[in-house]
mmJSON file of the N, C-alpha and C atoms, coordinates in Angstrom:
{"data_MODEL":{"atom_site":{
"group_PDB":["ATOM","ATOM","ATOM","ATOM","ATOM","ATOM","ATOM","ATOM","ATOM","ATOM","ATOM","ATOM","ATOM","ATOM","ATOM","ATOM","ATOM","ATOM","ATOM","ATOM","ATOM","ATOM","ATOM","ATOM","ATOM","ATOM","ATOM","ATOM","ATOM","ATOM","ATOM","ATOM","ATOM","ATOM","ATOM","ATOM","ATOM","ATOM","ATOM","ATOM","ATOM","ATOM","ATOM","ATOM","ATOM","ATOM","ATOM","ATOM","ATOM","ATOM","ATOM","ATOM","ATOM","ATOM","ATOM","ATOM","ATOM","ATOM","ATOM","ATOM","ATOM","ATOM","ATOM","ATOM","ATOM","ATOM","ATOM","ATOM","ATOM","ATOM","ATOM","ATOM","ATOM","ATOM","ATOM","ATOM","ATOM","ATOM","ATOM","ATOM","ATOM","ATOM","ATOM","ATOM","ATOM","ATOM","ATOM","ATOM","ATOM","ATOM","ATOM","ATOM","ATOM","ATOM","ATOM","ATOM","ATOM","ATOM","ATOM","ATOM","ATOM","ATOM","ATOM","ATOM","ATOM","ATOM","ATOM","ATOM","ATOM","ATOM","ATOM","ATOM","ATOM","ATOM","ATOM","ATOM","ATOM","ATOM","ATOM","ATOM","ATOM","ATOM","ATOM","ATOM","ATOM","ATOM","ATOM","ATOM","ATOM","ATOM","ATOM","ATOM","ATOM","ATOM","ATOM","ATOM","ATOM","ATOM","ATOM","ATOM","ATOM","ATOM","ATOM","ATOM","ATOM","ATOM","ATOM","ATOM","ATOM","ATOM","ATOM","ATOM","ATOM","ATOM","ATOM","ATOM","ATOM","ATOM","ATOM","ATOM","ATOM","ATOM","ATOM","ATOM","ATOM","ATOM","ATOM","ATOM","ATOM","ATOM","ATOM","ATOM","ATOM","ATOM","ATOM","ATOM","ATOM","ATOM","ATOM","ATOM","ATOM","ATOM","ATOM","ATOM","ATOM","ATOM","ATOM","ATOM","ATOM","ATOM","ATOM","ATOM","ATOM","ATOM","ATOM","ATOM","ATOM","ATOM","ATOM","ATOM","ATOM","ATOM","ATOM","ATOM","ATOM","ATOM","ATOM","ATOM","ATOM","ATOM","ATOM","ATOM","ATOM","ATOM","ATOM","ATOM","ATOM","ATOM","ATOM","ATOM","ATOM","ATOM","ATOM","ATOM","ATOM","ATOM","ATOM","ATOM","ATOM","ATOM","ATOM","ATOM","ATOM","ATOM"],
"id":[1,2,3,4,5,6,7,8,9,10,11,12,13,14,15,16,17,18,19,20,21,22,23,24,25,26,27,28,29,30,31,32,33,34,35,36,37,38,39,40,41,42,43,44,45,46,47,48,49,50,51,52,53,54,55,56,57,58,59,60,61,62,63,64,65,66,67,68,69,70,71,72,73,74,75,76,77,78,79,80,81,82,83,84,85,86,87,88,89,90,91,92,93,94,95,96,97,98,99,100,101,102,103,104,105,106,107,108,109,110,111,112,113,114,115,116,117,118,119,120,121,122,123,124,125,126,127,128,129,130,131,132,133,134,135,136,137,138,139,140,141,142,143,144,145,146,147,148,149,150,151,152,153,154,155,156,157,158,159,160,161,162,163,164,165,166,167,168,169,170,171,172,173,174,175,176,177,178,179,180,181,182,183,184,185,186,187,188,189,190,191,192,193,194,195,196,197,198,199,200,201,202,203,204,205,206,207,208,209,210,211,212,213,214,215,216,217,218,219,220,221,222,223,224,225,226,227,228,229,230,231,232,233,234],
"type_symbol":["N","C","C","N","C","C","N","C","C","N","C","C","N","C","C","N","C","C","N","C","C","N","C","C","N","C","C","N","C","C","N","C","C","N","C","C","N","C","C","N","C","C","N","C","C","N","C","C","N","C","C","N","C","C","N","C","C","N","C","C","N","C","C","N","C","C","N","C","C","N","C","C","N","C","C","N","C","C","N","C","C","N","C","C","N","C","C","N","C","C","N","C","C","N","C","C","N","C","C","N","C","C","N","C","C","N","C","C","N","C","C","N","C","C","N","C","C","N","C","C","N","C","C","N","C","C","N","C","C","N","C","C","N","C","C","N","C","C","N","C","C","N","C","C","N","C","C","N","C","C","N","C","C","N","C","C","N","C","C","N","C","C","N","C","C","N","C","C","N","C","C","N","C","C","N","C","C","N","C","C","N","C","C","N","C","C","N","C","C","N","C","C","N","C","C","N","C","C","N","C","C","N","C","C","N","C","C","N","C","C","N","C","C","N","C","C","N","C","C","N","C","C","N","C","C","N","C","C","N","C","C","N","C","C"],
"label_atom_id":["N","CA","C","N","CA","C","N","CA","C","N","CA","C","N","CA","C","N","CA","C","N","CA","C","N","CA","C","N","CA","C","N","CA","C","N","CA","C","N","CA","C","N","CA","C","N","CA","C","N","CA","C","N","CA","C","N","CA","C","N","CA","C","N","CA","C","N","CA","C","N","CA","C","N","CA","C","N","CA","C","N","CA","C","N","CA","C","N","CA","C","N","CA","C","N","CA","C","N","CA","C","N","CA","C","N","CA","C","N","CA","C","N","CA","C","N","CA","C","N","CA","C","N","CA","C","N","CA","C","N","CA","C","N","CA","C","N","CA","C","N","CA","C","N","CA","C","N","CA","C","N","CA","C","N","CA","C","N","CA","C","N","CA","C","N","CA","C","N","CA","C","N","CA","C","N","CA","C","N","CA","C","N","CA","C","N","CA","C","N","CA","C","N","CA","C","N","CA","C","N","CA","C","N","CA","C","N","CA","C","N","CA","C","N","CA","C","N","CA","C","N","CA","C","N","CA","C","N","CA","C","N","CA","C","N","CA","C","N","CA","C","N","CA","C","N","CA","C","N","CA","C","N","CA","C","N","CA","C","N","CA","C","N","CA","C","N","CA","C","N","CA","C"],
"label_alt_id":[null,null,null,null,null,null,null,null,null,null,null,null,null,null,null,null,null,null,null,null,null,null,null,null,null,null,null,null,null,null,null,null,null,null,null,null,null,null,null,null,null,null,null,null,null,null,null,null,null,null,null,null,null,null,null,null,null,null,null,null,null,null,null,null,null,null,null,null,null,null,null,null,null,null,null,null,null,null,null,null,null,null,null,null,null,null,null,null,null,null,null,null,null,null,null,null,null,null,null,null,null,null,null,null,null,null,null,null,null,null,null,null,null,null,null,null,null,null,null,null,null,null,null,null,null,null,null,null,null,null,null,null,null,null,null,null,null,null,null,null,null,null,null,null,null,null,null,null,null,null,null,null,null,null,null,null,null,null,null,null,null,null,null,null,null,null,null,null,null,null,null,null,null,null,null,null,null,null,null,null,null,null,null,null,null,null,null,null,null,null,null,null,null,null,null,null,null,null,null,null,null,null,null,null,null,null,null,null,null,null,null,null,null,null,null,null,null,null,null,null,null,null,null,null,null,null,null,null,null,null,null,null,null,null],
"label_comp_id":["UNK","UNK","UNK","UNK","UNK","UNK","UNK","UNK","UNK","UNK","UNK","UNK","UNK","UNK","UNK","UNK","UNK","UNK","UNK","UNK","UNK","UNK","UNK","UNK","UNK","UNK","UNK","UNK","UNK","UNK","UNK","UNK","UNK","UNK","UNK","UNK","UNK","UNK","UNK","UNK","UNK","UNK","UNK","UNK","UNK","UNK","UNK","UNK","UNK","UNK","UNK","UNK","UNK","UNK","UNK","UNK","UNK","UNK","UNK","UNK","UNK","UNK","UNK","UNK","UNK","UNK","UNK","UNK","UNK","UNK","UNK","UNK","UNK","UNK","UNK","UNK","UNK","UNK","UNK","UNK","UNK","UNK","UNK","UNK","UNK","UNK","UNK","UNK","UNK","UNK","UNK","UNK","UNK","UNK","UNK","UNK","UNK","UNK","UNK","UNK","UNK","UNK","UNK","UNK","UNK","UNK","UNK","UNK","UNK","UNK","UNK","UNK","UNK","UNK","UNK","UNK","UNK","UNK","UNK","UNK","UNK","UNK","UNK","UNK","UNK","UNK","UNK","UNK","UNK","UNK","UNK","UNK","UNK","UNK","UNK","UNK","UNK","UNK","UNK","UNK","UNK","UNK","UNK","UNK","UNK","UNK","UNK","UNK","UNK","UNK","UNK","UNK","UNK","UNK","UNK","UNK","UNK","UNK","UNK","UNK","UNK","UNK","UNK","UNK","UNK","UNK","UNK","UNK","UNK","UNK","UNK","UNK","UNK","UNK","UNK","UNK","UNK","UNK","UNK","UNK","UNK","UNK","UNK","UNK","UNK","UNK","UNK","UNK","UNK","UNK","UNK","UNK","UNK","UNK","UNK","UNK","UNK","UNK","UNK","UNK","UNK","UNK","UNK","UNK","UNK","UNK","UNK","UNK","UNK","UNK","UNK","UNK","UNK","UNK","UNK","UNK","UNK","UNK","UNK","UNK","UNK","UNK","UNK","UNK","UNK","UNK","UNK","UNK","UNK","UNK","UNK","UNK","UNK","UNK"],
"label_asym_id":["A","A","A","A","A","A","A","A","A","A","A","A","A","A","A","A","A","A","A","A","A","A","A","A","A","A","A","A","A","A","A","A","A","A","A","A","A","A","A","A","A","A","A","A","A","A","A","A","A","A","A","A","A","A","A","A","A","A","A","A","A","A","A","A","A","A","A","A","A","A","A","A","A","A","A","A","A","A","A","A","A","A","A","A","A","A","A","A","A","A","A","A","A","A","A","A","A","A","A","A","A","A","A","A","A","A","A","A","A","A","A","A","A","A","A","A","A","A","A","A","A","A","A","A","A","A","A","A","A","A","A","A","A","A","A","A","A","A","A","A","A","A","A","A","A","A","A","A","A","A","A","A","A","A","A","A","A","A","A","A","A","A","A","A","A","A","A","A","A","A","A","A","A","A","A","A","A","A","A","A","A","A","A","A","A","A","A","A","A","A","A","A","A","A","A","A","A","A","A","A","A","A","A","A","A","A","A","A","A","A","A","A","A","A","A","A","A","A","A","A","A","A","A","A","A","A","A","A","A","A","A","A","A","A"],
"label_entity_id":["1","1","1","1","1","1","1","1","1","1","1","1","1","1","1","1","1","1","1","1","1","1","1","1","1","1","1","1","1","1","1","1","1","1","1","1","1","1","1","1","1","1","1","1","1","1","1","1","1","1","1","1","1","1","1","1","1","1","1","1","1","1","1","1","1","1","1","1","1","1","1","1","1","1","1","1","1","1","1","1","1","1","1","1","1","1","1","1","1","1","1","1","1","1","1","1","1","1","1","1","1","1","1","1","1","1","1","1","1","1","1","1","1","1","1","1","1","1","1","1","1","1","1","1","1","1","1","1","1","1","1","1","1","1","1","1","1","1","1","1","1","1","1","1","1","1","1","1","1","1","1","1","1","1","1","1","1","1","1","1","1","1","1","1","1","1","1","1","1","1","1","1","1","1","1","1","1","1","1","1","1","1","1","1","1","1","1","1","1","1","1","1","1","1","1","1","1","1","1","1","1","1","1","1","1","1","1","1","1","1","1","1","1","1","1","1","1","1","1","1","1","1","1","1","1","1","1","1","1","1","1","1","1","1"],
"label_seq_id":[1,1,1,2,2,2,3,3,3,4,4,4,5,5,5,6,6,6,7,7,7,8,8,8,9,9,9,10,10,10,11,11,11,12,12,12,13,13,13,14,14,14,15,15,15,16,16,16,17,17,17,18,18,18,19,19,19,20,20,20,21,21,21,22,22,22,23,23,23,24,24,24,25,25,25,26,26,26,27,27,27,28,28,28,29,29,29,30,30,30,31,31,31,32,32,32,33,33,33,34,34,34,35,35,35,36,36,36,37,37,37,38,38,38,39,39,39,40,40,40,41,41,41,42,42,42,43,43,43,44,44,44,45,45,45,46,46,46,47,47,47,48,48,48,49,49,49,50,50,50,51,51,51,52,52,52,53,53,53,54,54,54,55,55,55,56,56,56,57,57,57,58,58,58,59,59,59,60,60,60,61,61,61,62,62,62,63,63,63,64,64,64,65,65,65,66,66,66,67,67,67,68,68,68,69,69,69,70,70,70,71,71,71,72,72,72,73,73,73,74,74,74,75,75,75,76,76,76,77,77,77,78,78,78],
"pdbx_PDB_ins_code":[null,null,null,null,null,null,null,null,null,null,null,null,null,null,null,null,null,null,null,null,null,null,null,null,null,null,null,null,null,null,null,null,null,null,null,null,null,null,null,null,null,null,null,null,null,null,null,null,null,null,null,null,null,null,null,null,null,null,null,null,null,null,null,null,null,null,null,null,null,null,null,null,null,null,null,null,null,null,null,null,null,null,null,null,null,null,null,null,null,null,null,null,null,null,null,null,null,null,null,null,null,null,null,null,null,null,null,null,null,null,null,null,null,null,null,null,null,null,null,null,null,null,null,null,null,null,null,null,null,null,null,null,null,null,null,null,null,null,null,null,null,null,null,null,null,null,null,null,null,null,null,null,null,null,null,null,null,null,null,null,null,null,null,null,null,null,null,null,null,null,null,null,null,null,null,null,null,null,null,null,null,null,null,null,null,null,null,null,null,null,null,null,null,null,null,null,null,null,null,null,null,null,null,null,null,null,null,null,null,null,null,null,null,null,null,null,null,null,null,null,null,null,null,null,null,null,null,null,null,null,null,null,null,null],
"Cartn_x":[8.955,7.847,8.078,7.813,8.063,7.024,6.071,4.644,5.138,5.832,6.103,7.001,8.025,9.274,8.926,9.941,9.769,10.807,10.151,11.339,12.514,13.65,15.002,15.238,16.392,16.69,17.956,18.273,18.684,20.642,21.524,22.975,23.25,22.419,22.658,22.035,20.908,19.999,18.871,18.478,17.553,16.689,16.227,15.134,15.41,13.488,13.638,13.31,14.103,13.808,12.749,11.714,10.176,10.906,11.891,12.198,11.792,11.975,11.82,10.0,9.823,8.306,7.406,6.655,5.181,4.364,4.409,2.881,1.774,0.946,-0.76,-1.168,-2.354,-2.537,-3.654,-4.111,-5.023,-4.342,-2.893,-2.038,-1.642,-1.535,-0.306,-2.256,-3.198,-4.192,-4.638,-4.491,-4.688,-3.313,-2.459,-0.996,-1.672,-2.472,-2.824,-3.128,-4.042,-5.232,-4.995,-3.983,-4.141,-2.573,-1.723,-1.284,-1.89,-2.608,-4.121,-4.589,-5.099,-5.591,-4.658,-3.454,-2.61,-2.064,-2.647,-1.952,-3.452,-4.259,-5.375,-5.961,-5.584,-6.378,-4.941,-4.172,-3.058,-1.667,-1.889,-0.465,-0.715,-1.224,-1.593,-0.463,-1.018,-0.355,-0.447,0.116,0.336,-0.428,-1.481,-1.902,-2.744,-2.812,-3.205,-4.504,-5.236,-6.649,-7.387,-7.126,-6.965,-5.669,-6.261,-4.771,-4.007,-4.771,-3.921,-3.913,-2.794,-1.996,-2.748,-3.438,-3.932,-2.706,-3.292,-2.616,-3.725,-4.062,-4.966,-4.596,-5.304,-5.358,-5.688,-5.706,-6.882,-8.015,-8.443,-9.393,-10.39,-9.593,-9.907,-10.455,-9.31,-9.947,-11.379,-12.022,-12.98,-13.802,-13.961,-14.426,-15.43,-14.522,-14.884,-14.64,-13.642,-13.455,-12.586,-12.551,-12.148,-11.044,-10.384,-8.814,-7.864,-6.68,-5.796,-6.064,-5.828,-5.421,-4.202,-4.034,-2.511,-2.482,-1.461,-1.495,-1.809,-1.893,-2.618,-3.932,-4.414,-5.943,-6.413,-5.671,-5.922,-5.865,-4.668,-4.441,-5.31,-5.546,-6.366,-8.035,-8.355,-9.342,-10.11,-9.624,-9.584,-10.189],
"Cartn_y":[5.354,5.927,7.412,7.992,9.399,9.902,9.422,10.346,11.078,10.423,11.17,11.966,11.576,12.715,14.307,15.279,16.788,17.363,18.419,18.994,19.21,19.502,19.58,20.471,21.429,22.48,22.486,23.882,23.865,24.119,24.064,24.22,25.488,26.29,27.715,28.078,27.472,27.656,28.471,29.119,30.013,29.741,28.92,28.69,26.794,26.189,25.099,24.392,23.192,22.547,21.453,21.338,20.113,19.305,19.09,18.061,16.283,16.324,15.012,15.32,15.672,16.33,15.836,14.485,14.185,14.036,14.702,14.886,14.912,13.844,14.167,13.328,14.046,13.588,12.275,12.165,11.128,10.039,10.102,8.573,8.099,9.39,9.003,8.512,8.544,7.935,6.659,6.195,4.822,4.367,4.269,3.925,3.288,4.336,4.514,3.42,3.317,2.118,0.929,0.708,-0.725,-0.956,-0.537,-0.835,-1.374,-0.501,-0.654,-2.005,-2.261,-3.625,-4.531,-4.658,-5.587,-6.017,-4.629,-5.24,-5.939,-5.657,-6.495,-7.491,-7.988,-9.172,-10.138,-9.747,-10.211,-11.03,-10.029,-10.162,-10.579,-12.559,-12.865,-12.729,-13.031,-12.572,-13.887,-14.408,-15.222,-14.42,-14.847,-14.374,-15.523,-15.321,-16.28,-15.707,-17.141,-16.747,-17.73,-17.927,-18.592,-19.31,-20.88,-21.306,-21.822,-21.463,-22.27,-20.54,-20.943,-19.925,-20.408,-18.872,-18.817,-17.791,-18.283,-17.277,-16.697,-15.517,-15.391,-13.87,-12.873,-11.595,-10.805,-9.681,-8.573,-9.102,-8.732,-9.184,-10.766,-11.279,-12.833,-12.59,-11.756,-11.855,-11.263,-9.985,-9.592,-10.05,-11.208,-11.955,-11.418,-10.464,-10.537,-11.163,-11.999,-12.994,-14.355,-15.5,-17.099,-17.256,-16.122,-16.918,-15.914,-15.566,-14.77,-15.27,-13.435,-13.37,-12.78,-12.708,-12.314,-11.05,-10.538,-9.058,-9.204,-10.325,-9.701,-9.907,-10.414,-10.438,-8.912,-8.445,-6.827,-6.238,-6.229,-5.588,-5.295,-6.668,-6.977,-7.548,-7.707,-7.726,-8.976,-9.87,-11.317,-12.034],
"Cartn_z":[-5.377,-6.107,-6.293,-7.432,-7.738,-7.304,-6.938,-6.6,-5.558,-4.306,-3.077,-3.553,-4.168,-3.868,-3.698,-3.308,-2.995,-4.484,-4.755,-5.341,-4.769,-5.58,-5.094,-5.101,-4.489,-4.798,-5.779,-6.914,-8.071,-7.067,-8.333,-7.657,-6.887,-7.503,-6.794,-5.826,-5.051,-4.237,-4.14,-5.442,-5.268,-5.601,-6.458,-6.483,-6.877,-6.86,-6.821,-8.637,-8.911,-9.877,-10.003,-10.611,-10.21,-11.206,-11.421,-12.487,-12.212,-10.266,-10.393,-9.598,-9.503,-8.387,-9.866,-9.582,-10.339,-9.062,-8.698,-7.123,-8.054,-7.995,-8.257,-7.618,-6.531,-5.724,-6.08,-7.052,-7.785,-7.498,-8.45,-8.387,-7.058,-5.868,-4.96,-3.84,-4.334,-3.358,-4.204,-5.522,-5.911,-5.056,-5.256,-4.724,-3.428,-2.141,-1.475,-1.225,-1.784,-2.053,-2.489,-2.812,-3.101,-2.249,-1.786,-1.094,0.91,0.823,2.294,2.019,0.245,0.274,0.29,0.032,-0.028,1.136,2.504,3.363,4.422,4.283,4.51,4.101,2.697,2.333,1.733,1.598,1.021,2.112,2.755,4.023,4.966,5.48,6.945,7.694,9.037,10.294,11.349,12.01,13.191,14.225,15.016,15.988,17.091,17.835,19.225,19.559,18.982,19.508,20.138,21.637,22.992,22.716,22.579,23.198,21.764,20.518,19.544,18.344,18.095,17.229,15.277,14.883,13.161,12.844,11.391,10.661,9.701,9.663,9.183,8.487,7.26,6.961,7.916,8.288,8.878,8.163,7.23,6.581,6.803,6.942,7.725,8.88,9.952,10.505,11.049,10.876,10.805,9.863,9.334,8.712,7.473,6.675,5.361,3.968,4.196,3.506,4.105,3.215,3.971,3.269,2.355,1.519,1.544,1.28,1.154,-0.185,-0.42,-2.348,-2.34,-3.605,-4.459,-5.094,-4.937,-5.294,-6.788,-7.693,-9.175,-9.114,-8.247,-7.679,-7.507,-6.3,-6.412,-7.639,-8.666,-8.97,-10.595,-10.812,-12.203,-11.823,-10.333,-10.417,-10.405,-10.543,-11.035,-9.959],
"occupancy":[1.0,1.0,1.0,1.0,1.0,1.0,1.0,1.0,1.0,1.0,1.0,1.0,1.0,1.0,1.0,1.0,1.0,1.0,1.0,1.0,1.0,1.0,1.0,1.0,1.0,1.0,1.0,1.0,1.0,1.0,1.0,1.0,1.0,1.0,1.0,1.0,1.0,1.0,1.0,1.0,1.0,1.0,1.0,1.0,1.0,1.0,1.0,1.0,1.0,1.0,1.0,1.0,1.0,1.0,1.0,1.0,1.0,1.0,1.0,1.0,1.0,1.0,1.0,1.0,1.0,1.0,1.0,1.0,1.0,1.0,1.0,1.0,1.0,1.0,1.0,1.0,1.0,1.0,1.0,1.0,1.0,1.0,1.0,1.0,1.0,1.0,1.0,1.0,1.0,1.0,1.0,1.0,1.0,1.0,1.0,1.0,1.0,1.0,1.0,1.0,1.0,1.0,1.0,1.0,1.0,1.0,1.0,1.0,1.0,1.0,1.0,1.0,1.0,1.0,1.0,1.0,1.0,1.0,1.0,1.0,1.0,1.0,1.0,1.0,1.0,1.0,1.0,1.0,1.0,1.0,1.0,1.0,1.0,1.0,1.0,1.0,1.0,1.0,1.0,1.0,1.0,1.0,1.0,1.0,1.0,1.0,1.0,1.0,1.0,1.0,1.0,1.0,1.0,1.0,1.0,1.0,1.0,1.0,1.0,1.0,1.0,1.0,1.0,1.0,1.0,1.0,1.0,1.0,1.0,1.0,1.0,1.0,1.0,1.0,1.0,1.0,1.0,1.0,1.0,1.0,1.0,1.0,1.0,1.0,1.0,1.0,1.0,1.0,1.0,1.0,1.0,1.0,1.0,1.0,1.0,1.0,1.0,1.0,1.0,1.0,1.0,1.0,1.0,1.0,1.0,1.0,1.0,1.0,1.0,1.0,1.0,1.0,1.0,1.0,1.0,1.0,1.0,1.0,1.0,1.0,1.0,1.0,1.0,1.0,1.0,1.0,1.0,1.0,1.0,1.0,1.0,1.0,1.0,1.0],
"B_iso_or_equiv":[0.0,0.0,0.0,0.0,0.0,0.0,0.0,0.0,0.0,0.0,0.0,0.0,0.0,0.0,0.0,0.0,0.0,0.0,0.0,0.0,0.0,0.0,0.0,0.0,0.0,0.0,0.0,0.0,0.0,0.0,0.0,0.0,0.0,0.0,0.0,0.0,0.0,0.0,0.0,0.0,0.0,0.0,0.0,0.0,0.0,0.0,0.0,0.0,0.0,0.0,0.0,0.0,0.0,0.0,0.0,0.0,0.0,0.0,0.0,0.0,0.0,0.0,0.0,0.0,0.0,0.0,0.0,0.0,0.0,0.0,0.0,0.0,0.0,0.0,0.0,0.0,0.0,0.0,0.0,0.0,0.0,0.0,0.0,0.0,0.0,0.0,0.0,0.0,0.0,0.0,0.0,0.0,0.0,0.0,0.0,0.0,0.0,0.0,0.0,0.0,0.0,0.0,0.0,0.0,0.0,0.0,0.0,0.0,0.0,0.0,0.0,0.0,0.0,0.0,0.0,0.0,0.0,0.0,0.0,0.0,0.0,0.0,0.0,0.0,0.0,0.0,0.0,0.0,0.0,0.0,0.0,0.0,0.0,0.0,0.0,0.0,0.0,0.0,0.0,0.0,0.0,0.0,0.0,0.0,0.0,0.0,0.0,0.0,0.0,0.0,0.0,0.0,0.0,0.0,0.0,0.0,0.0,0.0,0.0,0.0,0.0,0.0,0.0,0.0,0.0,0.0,0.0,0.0,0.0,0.0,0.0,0.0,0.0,0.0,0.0,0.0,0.0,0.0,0.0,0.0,0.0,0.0,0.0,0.0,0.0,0.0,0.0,0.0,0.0,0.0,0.0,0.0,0.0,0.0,0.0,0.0,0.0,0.0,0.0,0.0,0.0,0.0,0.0,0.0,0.0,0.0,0.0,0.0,0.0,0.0,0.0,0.0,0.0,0.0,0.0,0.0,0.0,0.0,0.0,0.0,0.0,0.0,0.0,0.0,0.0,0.0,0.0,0.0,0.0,0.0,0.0,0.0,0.0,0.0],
"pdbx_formal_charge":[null,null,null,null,null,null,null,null,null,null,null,null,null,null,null,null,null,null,null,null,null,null,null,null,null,null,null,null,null,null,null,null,null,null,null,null,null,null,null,null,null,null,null,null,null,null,null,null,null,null,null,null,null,null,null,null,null,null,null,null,null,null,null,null,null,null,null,null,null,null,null,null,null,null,null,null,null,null,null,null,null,null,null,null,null,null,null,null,null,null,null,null,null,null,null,null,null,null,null,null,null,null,null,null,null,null,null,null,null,null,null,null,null,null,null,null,null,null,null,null,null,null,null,null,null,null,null,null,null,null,null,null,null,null,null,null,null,null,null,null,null,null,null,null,null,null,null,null,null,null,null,null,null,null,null,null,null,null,null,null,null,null,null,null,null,null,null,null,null,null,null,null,null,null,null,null,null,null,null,null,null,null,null,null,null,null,null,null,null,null,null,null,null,null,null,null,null,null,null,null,null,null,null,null,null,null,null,null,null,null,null,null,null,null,null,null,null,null,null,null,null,null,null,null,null,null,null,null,null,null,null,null,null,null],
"auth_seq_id":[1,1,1,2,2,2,3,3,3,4,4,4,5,5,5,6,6,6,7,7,7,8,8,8,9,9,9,10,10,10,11,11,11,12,12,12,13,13,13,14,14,14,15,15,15,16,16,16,17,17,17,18,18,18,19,19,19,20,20,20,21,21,21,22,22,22,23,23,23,24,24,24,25,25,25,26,26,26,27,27,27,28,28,28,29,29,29,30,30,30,31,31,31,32,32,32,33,33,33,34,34,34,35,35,35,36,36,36,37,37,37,38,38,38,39,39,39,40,40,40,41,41,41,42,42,42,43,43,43,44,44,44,45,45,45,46,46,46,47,47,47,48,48,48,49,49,49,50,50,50,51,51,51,52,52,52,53,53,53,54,54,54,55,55,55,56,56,56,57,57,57,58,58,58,59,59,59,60,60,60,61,61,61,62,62,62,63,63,63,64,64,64,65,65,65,66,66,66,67,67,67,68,68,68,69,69,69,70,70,70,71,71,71,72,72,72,73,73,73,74,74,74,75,75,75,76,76,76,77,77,77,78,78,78],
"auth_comp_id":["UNK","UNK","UNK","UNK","UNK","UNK","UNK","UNK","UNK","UNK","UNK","UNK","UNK","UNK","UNK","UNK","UNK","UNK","UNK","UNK","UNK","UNK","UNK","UNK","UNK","UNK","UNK","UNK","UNK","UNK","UNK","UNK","UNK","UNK","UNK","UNK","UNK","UNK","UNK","UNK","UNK","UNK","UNK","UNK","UNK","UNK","UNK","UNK","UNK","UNK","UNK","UNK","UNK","UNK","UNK","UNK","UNK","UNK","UNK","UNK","UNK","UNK","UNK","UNK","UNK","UNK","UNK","UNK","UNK","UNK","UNK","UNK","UNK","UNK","UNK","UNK","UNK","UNK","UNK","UNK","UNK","UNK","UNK","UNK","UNK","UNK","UNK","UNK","UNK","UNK","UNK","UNK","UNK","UNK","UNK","UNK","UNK","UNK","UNK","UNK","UNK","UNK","UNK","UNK","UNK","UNK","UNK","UNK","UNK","UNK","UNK","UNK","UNK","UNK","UNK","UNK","UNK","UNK","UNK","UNK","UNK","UNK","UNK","UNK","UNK","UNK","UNK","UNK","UNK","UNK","UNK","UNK","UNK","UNK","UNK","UNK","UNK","UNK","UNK","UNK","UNK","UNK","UNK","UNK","UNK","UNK","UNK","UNK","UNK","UNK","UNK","UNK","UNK","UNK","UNK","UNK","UNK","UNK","UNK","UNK","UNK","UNK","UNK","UNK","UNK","UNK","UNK","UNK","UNK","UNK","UNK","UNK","UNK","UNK","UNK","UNK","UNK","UNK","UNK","UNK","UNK","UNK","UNK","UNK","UNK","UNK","UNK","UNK","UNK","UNK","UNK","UNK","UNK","UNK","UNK","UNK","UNK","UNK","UNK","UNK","UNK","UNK","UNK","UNK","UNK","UNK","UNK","UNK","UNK","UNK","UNK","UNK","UNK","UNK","UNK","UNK","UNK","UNK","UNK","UNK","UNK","UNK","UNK","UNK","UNK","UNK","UNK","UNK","UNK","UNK","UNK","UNK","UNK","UNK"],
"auth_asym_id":["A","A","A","A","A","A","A","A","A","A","A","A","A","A","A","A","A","A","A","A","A","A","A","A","A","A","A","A","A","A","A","A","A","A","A","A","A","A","A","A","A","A","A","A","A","A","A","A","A","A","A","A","A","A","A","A","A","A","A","A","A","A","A","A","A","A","A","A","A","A","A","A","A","A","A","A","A","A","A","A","A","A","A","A","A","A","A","A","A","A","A","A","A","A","A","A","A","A","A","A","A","A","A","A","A","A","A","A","A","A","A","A","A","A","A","A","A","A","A","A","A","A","A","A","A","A","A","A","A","A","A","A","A","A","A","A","A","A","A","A","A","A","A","A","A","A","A","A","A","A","A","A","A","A","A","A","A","A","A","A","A","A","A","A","A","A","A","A","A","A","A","A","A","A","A","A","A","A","A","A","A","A","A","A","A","A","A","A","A","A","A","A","A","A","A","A","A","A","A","A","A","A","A","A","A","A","A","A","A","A","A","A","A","A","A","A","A","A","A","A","A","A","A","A","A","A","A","A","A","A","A","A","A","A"],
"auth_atom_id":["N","CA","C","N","CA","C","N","CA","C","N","CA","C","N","CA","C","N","CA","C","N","CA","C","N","CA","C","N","CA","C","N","CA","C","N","CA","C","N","CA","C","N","CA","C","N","CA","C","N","CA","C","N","CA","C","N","CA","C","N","CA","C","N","CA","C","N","CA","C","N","CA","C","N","CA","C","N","CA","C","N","CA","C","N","CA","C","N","CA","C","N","CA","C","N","CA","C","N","CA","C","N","CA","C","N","CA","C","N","CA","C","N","CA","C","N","CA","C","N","CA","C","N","CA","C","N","CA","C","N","CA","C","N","CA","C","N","CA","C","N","CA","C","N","CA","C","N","CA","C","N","CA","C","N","CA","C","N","CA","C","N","CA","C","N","CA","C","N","CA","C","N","CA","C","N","CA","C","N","CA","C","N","CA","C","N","CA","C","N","CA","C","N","CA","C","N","CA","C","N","CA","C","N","CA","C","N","CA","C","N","CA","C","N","CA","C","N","CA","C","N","CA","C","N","CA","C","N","CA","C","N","CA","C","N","CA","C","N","CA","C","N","CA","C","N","CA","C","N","CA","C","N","CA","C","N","CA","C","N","CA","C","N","CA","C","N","CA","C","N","CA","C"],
"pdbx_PDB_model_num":[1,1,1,1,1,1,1,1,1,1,1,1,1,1,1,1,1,1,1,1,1,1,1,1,1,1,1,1,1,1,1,1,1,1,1,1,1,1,1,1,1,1,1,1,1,1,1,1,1,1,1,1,1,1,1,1,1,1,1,1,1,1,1,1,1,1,1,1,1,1,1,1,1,1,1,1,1,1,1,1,1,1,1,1,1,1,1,1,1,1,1,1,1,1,1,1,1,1,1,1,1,1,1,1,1,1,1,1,1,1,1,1,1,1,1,1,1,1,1,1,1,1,1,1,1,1,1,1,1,1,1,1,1,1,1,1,1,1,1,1,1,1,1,1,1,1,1,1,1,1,1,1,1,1,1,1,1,1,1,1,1,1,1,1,1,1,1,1,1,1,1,1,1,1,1,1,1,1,1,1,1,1,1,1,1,1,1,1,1,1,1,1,1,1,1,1,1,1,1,1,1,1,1,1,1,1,1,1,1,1,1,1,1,1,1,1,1,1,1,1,1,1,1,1,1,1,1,1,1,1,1,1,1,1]
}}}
């Protein structure tokens, strides 16, 4: 993702080139954000809860929702 990258420095070292630097911090906190949701409602997990093993989201499990969705679910809303 270009949002993170740093500027580089130029061949001569004195000063720096933003050629590849698109930092705004708007895009790089949607980014944010739907990567957070993808890994909570999207990405279950194997976990032991007493003696028999779920697989369930984060999200599952604090029981805000009963299905894993799909990242075009996040992403379009659907």
């Amino acid at each position: 993702m270009s949002i993170s990258e740093r500027p580089l420095m130029t061949a001569c070292g004195d000063s720096k080139s933003y050629i590849y630097s698109n930092f705004n911090p708007k895009y790089a906190q949607m980014a944010l954000t739907i990567l957070r949701t993808h890994y909570n409602f999207c990405m279950p997990f194997t976990t032991k809860e007493g003696k028999k093993k779920t697989v369930k989201t984060p999200a599952q499990r604090m029981g805000i929702t009963d299905k894993v969705f799909d990242l075009k679910d996040i992403i379009y809303f659907t």
